[in-house]
C-alpha positions as CSV (number, residue, x, y, z in Angstrom):
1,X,106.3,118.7,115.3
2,X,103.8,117.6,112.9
3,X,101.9,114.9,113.6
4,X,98.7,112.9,111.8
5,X,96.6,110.2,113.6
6,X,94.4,107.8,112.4
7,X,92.0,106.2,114.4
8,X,88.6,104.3,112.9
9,X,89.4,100.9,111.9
10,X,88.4,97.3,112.9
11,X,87.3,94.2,111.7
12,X,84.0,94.3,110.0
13,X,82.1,92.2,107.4
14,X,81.6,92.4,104.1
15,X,78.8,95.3,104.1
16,X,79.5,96.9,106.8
17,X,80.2,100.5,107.7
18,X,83.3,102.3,109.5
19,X,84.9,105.8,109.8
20,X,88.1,106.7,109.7
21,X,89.5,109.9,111.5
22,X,92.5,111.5,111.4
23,X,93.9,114.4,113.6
24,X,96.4,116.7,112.9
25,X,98.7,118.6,114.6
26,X,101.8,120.8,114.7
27,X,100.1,123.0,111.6
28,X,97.3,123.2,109.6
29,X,96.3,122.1,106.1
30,X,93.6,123.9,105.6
31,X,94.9,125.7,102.5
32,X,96.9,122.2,101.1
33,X,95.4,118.9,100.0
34,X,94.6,115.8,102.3
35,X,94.3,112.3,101.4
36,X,93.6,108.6,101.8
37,X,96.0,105.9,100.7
38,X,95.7,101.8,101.4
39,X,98.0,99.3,101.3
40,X,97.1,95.3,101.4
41,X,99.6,93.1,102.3
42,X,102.4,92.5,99.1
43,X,101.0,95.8,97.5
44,X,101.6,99.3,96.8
45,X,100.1,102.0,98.4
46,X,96.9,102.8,96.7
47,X,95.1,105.9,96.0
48,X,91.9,106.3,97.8
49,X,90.7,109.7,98.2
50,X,91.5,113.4,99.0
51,X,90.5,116.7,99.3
52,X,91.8,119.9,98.0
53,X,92.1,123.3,100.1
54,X,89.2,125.4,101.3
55,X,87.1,124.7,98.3
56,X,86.9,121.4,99.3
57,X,87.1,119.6,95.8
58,X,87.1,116.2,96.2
59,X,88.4,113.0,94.0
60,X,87.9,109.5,94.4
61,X,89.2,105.9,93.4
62,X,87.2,104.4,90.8
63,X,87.6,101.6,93.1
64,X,85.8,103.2,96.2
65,X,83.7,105.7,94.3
66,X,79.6,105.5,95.5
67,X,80.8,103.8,98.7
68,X,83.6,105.8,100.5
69,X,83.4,110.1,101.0
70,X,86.0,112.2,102.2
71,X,85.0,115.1,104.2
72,X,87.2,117.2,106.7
73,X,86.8,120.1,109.2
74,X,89.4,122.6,109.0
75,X,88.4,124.4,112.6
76,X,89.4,120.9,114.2
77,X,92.0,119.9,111.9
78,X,90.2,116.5,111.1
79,X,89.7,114.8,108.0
80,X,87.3,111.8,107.9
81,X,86.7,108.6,105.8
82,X,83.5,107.2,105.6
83,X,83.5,103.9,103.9
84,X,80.0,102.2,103.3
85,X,79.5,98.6,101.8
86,X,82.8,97.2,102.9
87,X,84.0,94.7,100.4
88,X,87.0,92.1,101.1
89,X,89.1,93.4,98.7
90,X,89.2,96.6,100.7
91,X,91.3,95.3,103.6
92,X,94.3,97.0,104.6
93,X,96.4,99.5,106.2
94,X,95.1,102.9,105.7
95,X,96.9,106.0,105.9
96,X,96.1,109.6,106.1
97,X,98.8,111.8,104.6
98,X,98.8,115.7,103.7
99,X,100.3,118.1,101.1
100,X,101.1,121.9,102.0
101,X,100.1,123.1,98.6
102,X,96.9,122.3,96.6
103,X,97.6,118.9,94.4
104,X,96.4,119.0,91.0
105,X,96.2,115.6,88.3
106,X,98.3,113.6,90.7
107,X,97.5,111.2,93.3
108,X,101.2,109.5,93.8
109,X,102.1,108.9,97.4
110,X,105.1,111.2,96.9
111,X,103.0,114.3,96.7
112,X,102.4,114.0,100.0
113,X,104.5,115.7,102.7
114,X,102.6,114.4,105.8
115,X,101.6,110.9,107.0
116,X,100.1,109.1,109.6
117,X,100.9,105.4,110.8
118,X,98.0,104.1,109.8
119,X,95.2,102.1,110.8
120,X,93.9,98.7,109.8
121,X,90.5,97.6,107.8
122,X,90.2,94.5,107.8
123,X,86.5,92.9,105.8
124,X,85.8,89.7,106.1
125,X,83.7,88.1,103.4
């Protein structure tokens, strides 16, 4: 059974730092694409950030981009989320989710074969 766990999150101020983990298991990803998705409260899940295969090509959200860095270590089937400079407007449930193949122009939630319960940011201002 496949499984993805996030662990990480808290209740920080606005500036703060926290990193998000999340292990997998049941099968790898090494060769597929991994990603980060948030939803606040009344919203849709948003795009954060992935990573593609074993070349490691990353993309992320205009939104995040200069504060947050994906990274993930295939030999202990983790994938992290470093988010520096936490701003309000970045609370919410985060979620780790993974793709078998390699995802390419696309970062809709539906891509995704794999996800995790999430865990919750919440920034306080």
């Amino acid at each position: 059974q496949v499984q993805l766990v996030e662990s990480g999150g808290g209740a920080v101020q606005a500036g703060d730092s926290l990193r998000l983990s999340c292990a997998t298991s049941g099968r790898t990803f090494s060769s597929g694409t991994m990603g980060w998705f948030r939803q606040a409260p009344g919203k849709e899940r948003e795009f954060v950030a992935r990573i593609r295969g074993n070349i490691e090509m990353v993309l992320i959200a205009d939104a995040v981009e200069g504060r947050f860095a994906i990274s993930r270590d295939n030999a202990k089937n983790k994938l992290f989320l470093q988010m520096d400079s936490l701003k309000a407007e970045d609370t919410g449930l985060y979620f780790c989710a993974a793709a078998l193949k390699n995802l390419y122009g696309t970062n809709r939630p539906s891509d995704y074969d794999y996800w995790g319960q999430g865990t919750q940011v919440t920034v306080s201002s």
